[in-house]
C-alpha positions in Angstrom: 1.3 -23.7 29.2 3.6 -23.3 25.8 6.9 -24.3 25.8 8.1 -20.5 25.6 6.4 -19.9 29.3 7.9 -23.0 29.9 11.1 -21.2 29.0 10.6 -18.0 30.0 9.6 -19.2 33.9 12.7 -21.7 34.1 14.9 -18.1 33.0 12.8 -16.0 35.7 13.9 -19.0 38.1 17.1 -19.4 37.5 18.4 -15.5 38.7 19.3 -14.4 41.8 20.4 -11.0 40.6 18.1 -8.4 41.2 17.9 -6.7 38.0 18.5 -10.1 35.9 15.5 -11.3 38.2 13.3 -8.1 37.3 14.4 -8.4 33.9 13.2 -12.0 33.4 10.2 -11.7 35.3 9.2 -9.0 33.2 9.6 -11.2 30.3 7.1 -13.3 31.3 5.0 -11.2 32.1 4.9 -10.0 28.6 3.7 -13.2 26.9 1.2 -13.1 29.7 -0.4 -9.4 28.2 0.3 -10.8 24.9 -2.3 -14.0 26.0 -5.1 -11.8 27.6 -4.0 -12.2 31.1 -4.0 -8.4 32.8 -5.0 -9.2 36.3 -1.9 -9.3 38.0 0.1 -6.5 35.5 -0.4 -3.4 37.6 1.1 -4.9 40.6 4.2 -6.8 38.8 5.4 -2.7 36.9 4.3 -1.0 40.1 7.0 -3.6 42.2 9.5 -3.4 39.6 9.4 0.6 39.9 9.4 1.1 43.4 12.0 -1.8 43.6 14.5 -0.4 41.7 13.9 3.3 42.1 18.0 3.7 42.5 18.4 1.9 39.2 18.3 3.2 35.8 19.7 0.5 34.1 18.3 1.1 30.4 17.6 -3.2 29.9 15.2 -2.6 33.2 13.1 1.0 32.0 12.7 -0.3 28.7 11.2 -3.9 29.7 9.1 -1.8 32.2 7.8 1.0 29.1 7.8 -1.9 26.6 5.4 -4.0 28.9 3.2 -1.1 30.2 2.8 -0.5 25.6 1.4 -3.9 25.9 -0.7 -3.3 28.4 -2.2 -0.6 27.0 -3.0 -2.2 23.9 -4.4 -4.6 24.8 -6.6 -3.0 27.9 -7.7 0.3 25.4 -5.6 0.3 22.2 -2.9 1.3 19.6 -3.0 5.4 20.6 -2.7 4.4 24.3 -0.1 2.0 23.9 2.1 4.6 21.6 4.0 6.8 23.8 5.3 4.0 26.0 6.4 1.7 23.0 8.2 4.7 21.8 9.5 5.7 25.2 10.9 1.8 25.4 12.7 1.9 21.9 14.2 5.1 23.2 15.5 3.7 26.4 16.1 0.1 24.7 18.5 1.8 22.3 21.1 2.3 25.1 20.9 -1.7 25.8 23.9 -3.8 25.2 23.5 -5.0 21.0 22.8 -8.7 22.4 19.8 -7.5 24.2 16.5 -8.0 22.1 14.0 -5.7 23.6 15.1 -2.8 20.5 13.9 -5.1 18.2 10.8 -6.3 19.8 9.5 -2.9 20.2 10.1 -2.0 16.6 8.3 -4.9 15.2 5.3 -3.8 17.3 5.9 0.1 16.7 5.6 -1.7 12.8 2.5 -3.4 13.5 0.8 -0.1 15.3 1.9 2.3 12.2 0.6 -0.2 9.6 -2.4 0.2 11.5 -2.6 3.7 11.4 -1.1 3.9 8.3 1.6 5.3 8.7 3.7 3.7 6.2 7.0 5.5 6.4 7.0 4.9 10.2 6.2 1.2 9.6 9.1 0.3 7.4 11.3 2.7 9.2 10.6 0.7 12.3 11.0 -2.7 10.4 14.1 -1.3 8.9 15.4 -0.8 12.8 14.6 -4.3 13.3 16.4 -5.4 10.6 19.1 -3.4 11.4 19.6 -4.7 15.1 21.8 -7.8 15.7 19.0 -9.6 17.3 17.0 -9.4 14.0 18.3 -13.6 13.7 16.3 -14.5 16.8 13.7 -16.6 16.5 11.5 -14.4 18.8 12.4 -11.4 16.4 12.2 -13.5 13.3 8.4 -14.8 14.4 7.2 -11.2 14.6 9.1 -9.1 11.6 7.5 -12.2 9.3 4.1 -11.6 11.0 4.2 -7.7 10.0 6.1 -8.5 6.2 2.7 -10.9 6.1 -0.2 -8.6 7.3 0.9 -6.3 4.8 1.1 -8.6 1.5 -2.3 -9.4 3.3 -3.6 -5.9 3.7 -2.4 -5.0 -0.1 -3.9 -8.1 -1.4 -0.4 -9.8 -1.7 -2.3 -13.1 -1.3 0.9 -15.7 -2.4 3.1 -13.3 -0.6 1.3 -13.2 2.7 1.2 -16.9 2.5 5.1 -16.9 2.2 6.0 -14.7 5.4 2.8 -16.4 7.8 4.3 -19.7 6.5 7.7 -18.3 7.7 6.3 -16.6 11.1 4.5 -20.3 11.9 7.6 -21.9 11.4 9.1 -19.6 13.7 6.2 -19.5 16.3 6.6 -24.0 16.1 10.8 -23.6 16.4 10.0 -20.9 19.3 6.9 -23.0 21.1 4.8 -19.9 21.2 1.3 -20.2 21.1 0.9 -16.5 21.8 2.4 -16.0 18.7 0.7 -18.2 16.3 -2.8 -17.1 17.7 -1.6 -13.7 16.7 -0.8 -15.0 13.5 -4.1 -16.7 12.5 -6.2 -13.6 14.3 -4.6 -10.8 12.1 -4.6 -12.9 8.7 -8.4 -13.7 9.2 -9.4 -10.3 10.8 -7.1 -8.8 7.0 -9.5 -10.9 5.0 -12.4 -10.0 6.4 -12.1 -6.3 5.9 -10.7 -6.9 2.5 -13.7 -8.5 1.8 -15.9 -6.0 3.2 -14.3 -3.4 1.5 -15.0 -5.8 -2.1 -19.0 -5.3 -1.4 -18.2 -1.1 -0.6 -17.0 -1.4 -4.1 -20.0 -2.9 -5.4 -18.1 -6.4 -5.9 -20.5 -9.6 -4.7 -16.6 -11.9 -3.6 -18.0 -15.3 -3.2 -18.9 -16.5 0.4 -20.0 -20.1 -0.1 -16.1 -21.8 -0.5 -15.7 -21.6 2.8 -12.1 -20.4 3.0 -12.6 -17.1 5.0 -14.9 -19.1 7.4 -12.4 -21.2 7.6 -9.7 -19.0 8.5 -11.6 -17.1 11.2 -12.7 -20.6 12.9 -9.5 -21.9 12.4 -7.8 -18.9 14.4 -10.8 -19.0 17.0 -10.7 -22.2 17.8 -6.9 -22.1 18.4 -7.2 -19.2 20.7 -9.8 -21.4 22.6 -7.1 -24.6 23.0 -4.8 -22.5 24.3 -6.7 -20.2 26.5 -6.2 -17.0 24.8 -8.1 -14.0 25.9 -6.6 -11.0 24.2 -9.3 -10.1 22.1 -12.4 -12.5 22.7 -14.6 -10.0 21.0 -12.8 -9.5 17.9 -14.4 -13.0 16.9 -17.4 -12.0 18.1 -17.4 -9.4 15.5 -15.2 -10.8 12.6 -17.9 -14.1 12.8 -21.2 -11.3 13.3 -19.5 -9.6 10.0 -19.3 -12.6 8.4 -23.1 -13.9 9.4 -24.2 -10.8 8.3 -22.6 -10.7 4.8 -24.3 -14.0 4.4 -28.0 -12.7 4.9 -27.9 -14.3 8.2 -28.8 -10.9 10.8 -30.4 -12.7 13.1 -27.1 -14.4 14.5 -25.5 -11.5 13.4 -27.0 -9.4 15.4 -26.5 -11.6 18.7 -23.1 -11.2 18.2 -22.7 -7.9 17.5 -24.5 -6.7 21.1 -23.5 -9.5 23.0 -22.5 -8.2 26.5 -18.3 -8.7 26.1 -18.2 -7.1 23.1 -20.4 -4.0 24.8 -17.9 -4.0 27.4 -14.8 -4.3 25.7 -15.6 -1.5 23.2 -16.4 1.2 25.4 -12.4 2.0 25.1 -12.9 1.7 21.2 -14.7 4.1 20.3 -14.1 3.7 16.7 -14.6 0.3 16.5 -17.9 0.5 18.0 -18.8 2.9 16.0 -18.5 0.3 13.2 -20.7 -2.1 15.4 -22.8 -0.1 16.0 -23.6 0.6 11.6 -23.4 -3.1 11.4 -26.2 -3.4 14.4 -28.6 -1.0 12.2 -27.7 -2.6 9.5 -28.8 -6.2 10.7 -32.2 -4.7 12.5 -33.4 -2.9 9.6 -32.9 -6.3 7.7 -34.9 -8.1 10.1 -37.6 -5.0 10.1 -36.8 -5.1 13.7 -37.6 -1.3 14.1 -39.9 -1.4 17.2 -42.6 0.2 15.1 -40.4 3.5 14.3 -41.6 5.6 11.5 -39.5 6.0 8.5 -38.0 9.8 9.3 -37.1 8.3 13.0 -35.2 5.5 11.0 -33.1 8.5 8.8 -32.3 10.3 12.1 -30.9 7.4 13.5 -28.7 6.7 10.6 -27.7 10.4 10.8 -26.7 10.0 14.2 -24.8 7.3 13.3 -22.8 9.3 10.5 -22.0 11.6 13.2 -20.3 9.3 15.1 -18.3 8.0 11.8 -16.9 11.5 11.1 -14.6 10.9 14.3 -13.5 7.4 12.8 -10.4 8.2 10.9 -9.3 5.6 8.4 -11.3 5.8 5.7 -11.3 1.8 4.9 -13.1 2.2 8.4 -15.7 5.2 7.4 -16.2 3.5 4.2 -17.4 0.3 5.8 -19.7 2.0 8.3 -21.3 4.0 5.7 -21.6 1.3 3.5 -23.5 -1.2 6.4 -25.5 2.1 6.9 -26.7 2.6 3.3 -27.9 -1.1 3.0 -29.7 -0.5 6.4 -32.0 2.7 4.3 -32.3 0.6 1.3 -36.3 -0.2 2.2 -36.6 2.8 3.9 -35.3 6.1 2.3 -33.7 4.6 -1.3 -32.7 7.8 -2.4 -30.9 8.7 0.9 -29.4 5.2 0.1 -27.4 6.6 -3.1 -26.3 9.4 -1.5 -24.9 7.0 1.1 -23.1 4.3 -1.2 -21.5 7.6 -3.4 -20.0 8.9 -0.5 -19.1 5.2 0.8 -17.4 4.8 -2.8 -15.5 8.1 -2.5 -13.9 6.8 0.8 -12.7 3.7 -1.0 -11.3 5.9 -3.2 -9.1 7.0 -0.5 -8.4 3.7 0.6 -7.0 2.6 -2.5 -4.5 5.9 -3.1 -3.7 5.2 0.8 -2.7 1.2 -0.1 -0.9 2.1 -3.4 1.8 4.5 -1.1 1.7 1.4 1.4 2.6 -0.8 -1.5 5.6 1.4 -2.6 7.0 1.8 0.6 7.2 -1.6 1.3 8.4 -2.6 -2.1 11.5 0.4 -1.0 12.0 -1.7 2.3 11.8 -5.1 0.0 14.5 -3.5 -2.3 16.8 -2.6 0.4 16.6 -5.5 2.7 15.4 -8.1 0.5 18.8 -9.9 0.4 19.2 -9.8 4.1 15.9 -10.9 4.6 16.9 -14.2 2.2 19.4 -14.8 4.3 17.5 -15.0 7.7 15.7 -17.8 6.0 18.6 -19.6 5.1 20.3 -19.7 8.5 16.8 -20.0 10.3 
C-alpha cells in the first residue's frame, strides 16, 4: 500500500461527519480506480447516493461525478468517462476555493482533450487548473506536470518532456503515490511508441537496437507489476507486441497481440482493436501464417479491415493501421501495397497539421502562465 492510501485511509478514519466521511471515502476510492481496482466501485457511488439523497452539498455530487468519470475510463474509455468529468467540474465549481476536486477534474478533462485532440479544450482546462487556488498542491502539481509532459512528449518536445515528468516524479515521490508515477512512466512509453510508429508511416527506419524505448516500456511495466497496478494490463501487452513486431520478431508479436486479456479488454475499444487487429494481419502475413488462403482472400481481408479503420477517428490512429496493413500485402498484392502506404502518408499529413495547432496552443498557454508555472517550482 503507498503512503498516499496510507493517507487517504487514516483521513476516511478519522471523520465522523457524514458528508466529511463520504467525502473521504470517496477519495480513496479514487486512487483505488486510478490502480485498476473496480470491484467494489458500483456499490461504494450507489451507497453514497442513496445515503445522502437529501443532500446536495456540491463537495459530495462532484466527488460522486468525478469518481464515476474514472470509472468509466478506465472500465470502457475517454467518451464514456466525458459527460461525468464535465458534469463534476460543473458541480465542483460551487466548492469552497480550498477544495481540490475543480482542479483535479480539469487536469484529467486536459488529459482526455489532448487525447482527442482537442487542443483548445486542453489548455483551456489546464488554464482552469492553473487558475484554481489548489493549483500549489502537490496532488494538483503531480498531474498538471504529467499533462505539460505528455504533450512536449506527443510534439516531440523530447528535453521538455523530460523537464515536466522529472517535475511530476518529484511530485508523485513528495506525495507517496505510486498510482501516480505508474501513470507517469505508462503515458511517456506508450507517447514514444506511437511517435515511433508514426517515424516508419513516414518511411523513416528510427533505430531500435539502443534500447531506450525498450527500456522505457519495461521500466513502466515492471513498476506497475511492484505495485500491483491493474489499470491497463493490456496496454503492455500491446505497446511490447508493437515493439516485437517492429523488430521482425511476429511470432511473439503475435502472442501478444491475441492474448485472451487483451481480447477481453478491447471489446469496449473498438478503435483500438481495430489497430490490433492491422497489427495481427500484419504479423501472420509475415509469418505466411495464412491457413492456405489464396491471394484475393488475403486482399478481402485487408479490405475488411480498412472498413473497420474508417470508424477510427484520429488520423495518427488510421495512419498506423493502414500502414501495418500495407506491409501485411507487401508479398501478396505489391501494387495494392502503394496504394496503401500513399494513403497511409496522406493521413500523416494530417497528423502533422493537427500537432503543429497543438504546438501553438500550448506555446499560448506557456506564454500566459509560464511565469506562474516558475513559480510552482520554486515554492514546491
Amino acid at each position: 500500500m503507498s503512503r498516499f492510501e496510507d493517507m487517504l485511509l487514516a483521513n476516511f478514519h478519522s471523520k465522523v461527519d457524514g458528508i466529511d466521511r463520504w467525502c473521504a471515502k470517496l477519495d480513496w476510492a479514487t486512487y483505488r480506480v486510478r490502480i485498476g481496482d473496480l470491484e467494489s466501485i458500483d456499490d461504494i457511488l450507489a451507497n453514497a447516493r442513496n445515503s445522502n439523497v437529501a443532500n446536495v452539498e456540491a463537495r459530495l455530487y462532484s466527488r460522486i461525478n468525478y469518481l464515476e468519470g474514472l470509472y468509466q475510463f478506465f472500465r470502457v474509455g475517454i467518451q464514456s468517462a466525458l459527460p461525468k468529468l464535465l458534469r463534476a467540474r460543473a458541480i465542483a465549481s460551487g466548492c469552497e476555493r480550498s477544495d481540490q476536486t475543480y482542479a483535479l477534474v480539469n487536469s484529467w478533462l486536459a488529459s482526455i482533450y489532448r487525447n482527442l485532440g482537442d487542443w483548445v479544450g486542453m489548455t483551456q482546462a489546464l488554464a482552469a487548473l492553473v487558475e484554481s487556488e489548489c493549483a500549489k498542491t502537490v496532488e494538483v502539481r503531480f498531474r498538471l506536470y504529467l499533462v505539460l509532459g505528455d504533450i512536449c512528449q506527443e510534439v516531440e518536445l523530447y528535453e521538455q518532456a523530460s523537464v515536466w515528468y522529472g517535475l511530476a516524479r518529484d511530485s508523485a515521490l513528495k506525495l507517496g503515490d505510486d498510482a501516480a508515477l505508474s501513470a507517469m512512466l505508462y503515458n511517456r512509453a506508450s507517447i514514444t511508441i506511437y511517435n515511433l510508429r508514426l517515424q516508419y508511416v513516414g518511411g523513416g527506419f528510427p533505430r531500435l537496437n539502443d534500447g531506450r524505448v525498450a527500456l522505457e516500456a519495461a521500466s513502466a511495466q515492471n513498476y506497475t507489476h511492484y505495485i500491483n497496478d491493474q489499470s491497463l494490463p493490456w496496454g503492455f501487452d500491446l505497446m511490447s507486441g508493437q515493439l516485437l513486431m517492429l523488430k521482425g520478431e511476429a511470432q511473439a508479436a503475435l502472442d501478444l497481440f491475441t492474448a485472451k486479456r487483451v481480447e477481453d479488454a478491447l471489446e469496449q475499444w473498438p478503435e483500438v482493436n481495430a489497430l490490433r487487429e492491422a497489427d495481427i494481419f500484419r504479423c501472420r502475413s509475415l509469418l505466411q501464417d495464412r491457413n492456405a488462403l489464396r491471394a484475393s482472400e488475403v486482399v478481402e481481408s485487408a479490405q475488411d479491415l480498412l472498413k473497420k479503420i474508417e470508424f477510427v477517428e484520429a488520423p495518427g490512429d488510421q495512419a498506423i493501421a493502414i500502414h501495418s496493413i500495407a506491409v501485411g500485402l507487401r508479398e501478396v498484392d505489391p501494387s495494392y501495397e502503394k496504394v496503401l502506404l500513399k494513403m497511409s502518408t496522406e493521413r500523416l499529413a494530417l497528423v502533422i497539421e493537427d500537432r503543429s495547432r497543438e504546438m501553438e496552443e500550448f506555446v499560448r498557454f506557456i506564454s500566459i502562465y509560464g511565469e506562474r508555472l516558475e513559480c510552482f517550482e520554486k515554492q514546491k
